[in-house]
C-alpha positions in Angstrom: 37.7 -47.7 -35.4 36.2 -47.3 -32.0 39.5 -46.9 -29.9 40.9 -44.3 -33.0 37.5 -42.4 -32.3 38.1 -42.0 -28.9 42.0 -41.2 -28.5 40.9 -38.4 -31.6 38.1 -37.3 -28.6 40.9 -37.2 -25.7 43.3 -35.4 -27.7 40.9 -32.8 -28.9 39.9 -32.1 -24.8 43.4 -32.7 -24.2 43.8 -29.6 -26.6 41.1 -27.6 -25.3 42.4 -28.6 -21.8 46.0 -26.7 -22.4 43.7 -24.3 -24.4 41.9 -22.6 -21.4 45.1 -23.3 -19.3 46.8 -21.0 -21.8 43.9 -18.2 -21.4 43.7 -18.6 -17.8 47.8 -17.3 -17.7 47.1 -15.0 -19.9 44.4 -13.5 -17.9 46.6 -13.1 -14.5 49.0 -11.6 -16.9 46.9 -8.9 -18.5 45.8 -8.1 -14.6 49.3 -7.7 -13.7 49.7 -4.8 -16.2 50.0 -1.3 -14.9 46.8 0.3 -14.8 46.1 3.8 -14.1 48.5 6.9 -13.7 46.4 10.2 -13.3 49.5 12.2 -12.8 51.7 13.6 -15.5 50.0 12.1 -18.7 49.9 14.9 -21.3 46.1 15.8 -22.1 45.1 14.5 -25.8 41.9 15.7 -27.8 39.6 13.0 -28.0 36.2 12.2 -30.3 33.7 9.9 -28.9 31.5 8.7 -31.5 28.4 6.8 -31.0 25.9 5.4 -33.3 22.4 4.8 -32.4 18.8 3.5 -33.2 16.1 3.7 -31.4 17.4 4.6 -28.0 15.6 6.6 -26.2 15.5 4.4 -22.9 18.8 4.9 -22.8 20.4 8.0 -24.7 20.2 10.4 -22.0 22.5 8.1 -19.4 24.9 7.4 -21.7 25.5 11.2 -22.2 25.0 12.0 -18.3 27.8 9.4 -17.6 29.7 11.3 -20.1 28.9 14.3 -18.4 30.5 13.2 -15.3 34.2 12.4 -16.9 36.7 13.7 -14.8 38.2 14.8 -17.9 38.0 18.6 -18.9 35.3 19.6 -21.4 37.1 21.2 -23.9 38.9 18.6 -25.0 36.9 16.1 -25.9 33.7 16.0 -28.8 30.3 13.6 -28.7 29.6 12.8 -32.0 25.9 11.1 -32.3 24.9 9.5 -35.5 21.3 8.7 -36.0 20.6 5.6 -37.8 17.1 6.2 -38.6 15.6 6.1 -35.6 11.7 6.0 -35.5 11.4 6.6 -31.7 11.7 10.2 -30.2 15.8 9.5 -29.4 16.5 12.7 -31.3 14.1 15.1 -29.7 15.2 14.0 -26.4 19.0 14.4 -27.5 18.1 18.1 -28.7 16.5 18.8 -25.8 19.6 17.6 -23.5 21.5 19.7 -25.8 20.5 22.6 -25.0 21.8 22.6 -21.1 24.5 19.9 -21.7 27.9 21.0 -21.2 29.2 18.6 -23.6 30.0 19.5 -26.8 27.5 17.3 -29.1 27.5 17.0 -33.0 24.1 15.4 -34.3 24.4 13.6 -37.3 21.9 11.8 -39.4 22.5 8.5 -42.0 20.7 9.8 -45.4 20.7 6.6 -47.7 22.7 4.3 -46.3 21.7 2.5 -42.8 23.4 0.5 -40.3 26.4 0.5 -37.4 29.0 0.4 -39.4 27.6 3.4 -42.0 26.9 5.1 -38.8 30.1 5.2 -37.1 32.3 5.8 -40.5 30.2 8.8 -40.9 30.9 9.9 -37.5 34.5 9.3 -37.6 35.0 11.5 -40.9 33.7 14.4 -39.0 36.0 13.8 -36.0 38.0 16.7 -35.1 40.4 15.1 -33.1 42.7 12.1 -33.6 41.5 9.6 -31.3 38.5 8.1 -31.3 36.6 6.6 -28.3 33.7 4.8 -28.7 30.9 3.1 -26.9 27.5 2.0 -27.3 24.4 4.0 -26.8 22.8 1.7 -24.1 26.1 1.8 -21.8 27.4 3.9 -19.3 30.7 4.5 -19.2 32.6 5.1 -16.1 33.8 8.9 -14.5 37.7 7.8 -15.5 37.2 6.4 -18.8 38.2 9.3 -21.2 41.7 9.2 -18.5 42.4 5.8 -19.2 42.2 6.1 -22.7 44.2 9.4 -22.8 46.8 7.4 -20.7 47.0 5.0 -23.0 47.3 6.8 -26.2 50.3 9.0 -24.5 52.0 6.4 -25.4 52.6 6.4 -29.7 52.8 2.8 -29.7 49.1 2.2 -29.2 47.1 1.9 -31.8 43.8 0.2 -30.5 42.9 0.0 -26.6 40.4 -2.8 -25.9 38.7 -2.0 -22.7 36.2 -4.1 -20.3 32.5 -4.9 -20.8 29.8 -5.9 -17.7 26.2 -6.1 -17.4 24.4 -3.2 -15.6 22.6 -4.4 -12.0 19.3 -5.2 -13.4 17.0 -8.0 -13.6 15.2 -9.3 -16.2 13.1 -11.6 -13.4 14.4 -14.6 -14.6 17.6 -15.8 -12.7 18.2 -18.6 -15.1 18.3 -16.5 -18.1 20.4 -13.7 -15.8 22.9 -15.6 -14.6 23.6 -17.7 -18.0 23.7 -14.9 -20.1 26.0 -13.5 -17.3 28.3 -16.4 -17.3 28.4 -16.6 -21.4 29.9 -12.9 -21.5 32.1 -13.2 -18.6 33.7 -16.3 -20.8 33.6 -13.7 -23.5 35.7 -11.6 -21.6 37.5 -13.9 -20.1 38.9 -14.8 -23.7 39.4 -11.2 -25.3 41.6 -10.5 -22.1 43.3 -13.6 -21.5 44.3 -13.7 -25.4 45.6 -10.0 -25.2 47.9 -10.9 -22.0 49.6 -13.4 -24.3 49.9 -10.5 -27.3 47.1 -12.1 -29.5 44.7 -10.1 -30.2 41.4 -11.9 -31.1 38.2 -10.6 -29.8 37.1 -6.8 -28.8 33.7 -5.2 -27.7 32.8 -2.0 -29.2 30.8 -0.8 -25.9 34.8 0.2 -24.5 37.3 0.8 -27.6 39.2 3.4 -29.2 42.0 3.8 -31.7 44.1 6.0 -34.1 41.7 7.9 -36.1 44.8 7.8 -38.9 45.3 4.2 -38.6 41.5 3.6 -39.0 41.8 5.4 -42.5 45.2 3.8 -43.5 43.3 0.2 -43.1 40.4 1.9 -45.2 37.9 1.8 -42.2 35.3 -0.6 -41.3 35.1 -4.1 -43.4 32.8 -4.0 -46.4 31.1 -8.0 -44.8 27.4 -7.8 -44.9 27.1 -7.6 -41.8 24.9 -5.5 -39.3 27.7 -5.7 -36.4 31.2 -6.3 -36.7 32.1 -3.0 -36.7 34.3 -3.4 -33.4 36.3 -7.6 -34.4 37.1 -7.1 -38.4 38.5 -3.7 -37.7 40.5 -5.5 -34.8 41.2 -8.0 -37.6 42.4 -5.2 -40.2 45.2 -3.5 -37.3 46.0 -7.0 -36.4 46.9 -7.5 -39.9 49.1 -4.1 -40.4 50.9 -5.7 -37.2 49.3 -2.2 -34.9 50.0 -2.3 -31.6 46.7 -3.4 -29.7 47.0 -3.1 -26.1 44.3 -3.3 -23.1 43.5 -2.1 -19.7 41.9 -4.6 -17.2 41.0 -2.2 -14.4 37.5 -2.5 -12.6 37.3 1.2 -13.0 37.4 1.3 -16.4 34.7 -1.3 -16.7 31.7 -0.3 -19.6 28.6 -1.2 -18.2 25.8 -2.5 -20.6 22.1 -4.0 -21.0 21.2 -7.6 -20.1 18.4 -8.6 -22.6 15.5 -9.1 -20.7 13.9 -11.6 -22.7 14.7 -15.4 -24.0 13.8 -14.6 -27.3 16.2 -11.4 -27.5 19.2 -13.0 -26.3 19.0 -16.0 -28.7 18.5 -13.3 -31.2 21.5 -11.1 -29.8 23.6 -14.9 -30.0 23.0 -15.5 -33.5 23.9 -11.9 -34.6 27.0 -12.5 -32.8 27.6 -16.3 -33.9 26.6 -15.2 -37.7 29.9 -12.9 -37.7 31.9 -16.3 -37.2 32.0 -17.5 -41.5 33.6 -14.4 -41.9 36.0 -14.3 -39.5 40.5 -14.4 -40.8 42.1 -14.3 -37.6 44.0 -17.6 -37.3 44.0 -17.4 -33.8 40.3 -16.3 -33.5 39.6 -19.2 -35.7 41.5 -21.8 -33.8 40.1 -20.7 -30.5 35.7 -20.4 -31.3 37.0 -24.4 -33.5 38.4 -25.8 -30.5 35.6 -24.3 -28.1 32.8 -25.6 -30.7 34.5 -28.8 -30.9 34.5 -29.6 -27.3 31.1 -28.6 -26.0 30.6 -31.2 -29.5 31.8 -34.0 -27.2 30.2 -33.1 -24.5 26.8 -33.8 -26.3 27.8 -37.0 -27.4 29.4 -38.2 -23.8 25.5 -36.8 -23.3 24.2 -39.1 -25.7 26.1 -41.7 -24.5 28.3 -42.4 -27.6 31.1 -42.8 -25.5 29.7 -44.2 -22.2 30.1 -47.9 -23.4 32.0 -50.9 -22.4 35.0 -49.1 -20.9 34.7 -45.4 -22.3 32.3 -44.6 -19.6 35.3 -43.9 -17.4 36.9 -41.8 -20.0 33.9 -40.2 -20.4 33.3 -38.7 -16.6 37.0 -37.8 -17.1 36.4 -35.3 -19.8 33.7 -33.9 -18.2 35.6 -33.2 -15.2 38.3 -31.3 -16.9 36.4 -29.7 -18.8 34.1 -28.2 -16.0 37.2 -27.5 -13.5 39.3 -25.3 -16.4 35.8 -23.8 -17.4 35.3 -22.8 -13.5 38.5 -21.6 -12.7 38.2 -19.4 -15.8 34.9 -17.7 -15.0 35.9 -17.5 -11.6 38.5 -15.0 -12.5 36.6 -13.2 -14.4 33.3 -13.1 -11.8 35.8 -11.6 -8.9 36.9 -9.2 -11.6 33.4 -8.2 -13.0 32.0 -8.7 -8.8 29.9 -11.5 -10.1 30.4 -14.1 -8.6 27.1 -14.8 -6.9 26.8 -16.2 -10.5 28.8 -19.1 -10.2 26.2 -20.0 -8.1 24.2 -21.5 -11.2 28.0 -22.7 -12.6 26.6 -26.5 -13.1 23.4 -25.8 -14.4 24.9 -23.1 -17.0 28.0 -26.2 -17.5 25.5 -29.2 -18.4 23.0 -26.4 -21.0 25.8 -24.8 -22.1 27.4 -27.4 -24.9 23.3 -27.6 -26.3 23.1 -23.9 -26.7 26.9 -23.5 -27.9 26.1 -26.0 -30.8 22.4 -25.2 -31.6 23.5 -21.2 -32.1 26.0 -22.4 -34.0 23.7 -24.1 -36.7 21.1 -22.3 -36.6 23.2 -18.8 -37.3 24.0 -20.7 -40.7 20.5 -21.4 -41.5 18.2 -18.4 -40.4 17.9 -14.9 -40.0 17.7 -12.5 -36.7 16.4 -10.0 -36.2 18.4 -6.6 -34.7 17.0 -3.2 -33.8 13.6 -3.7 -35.9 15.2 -4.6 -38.8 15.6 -8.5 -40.4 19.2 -9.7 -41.2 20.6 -13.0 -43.4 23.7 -13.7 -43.2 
């Protein structure tokens, strides 16, 4: 029984193993893509949309980043939804509206509340056909509207996934910086090096846009109970009508969002994310958060020393190894793309937690609630 246990244990890392290997070529291959061609793409009419609650420590930079697109003014819309803010956000966006050059449509949720109600209403008063969108604590970068115009010159493209990085800040805990650093440039990492093999699994909603017409032929966002989720199910739904989802990994089209500054908001932000998982039908999402959960498994019990006995122990330190060199050589990549790699610094400490935090968000996101822009969520 013992010896069945442990060749089911080295086939599963063996798994993982070719698993990451697989990612890691699919990475270099989505960096190989062509990038950026200012010259000679036609100029499309694009919507952003952006739903929001309670930012007023940020709505003003996300719209003066906006200002700054290299991208002529008239022919592009910001459409703000309000999702029943209770801080001033609004009187500070009507007062930047008033010497913004942007155009800016103001919208407010009546009854319903949440992303997802936010964003479908501002996508039904979209002018135009394609719809950027992006969070309202990021700043986007001076080419971003050009990339995704680029892009969507070509009719194919249905949904463009774009890059995600933390803003330079400091929360004045390095731990908590650099691990939460490291956990979304593995994130990243995946969504990218997934794409580069033509399988689509994982998105961000701070950097995406897509057909508006496609977006109503799937019927919109999912009808989940979820707070989030507006950016991977509707992935899910153009996956599913076979849409062509293509990417641009390009360090100047790079999204830049907050770091959360505490380590009670960033286990909160975790299990918001983690509680999405039960709901997930990608087959290849599915496979690859199993096989991910399922390792850092084993590595608690090599921990625990379930394995380390009689002769295992050498298996053991085996497993680790591999697992920590494929890990590396993945974040690596994805630290000289994001310039972070004075994070890797903090790689072992971040590779020994890592497998206790994996597996504790994992349960508790089944068990307990969170809590997400003032408001108290069960999933």
């Amino acid at each position: 029984m013992q010896n069945l246990i442990l060749y089911l244990i080295v086939f599963t890392s063996t798994i993982y193993f070719l698993s990451m290997v697989y990612i890691i070529i699919g990475w270099l291959k989505q960096q190989k893509q062509a990038t950026f061609q200012q010259a000679n793409a036609p100029q499309n009419n694009i919507s952003v949309v952006i739903a929001f609650r309670n930012e007023s420590d940020n709505i003003i930079a996300c719209l003066s980043a906006l200002e700054k697109q290299l991208y002529n003014n008239n022919l592009f819309e910001v459409i703000l939804i309000n999702d029943h803010s209770e801080d001033n956000s609004v009187k500070q966006i009507k007062g930047h509206q008033e010497k913004s050059k942007l155009n800016i449509q103001l919208l407010h949720l009546s009854s319903e509340h949440g992303k997802k109600a936010a964003l479908q209403l501002g996508i039904e008063n979209a002018n135009y056909p394609i719809i950027a969108s992006t969070d309202a604590d990021c700043e986007v970068p001076e080419n971003w509207l050009s990339y995704i115009n680029q892009s969507f010159s070509n009719n194919e493209t249905a949904m463009l996934l774009g890059p995600v990085g933390f803003k330079e800040q400091t929360s004045g805990n390095l731990l908590l910086d650099s691990f939460q650093e490291l956990d979304f440039l593995a994130m990243q990492a995946f969504t990218f090096g997934a794409l580069g093999n033509n399988l689509p699994i994982l998105n961000n909603g701070a950097n995406i846009a897509y057909k508006k017409a496609i977006f109503e032929n799937v019927n919109g966002f999912d009808r989940h109970k979820t707070p989030s989720g507006d950016d991977i199910f509707l992935l899910e739904k153009f996956v599913d009508q076979q849409q062509v989802i293509n990417g641009i990994l390009d360090e100047k089209f790079i999204v830049k969002t907050d770091k959360t500054s505490t380590f009670s908001a960033f286990i909160q932000q975790r299990l918001r994310w983690a509680s999405k998982a039960k709901k997930y039908k990608n087959s290849n999402l599915i496979y690859f958060s199993s096989i991910v959960y399922i390792s850092n498994l084993i590595q608690l019990l090599i921990y625990a020393e379930i394995l380390l006995v009689d002769s295992f122990w050498v298996v053991g330190i085996i497993l680790l190894t591999s697992k920590w060199l494929i890990d590396f050589i993945l974040l690596y990549l994805a630290a000289n793309f994001f310039n972070k790699k004075k994070h890797l610094v903090l790689f072992v400490f971040a590779a020994l937690i890592y497998p206790i935090y994996i597996v504790f968000i994992g349960l508790l996101a089944l068990i307990t609630n969170f809590k997400w822009k003032g408001r108290r969520y069960h999933e």
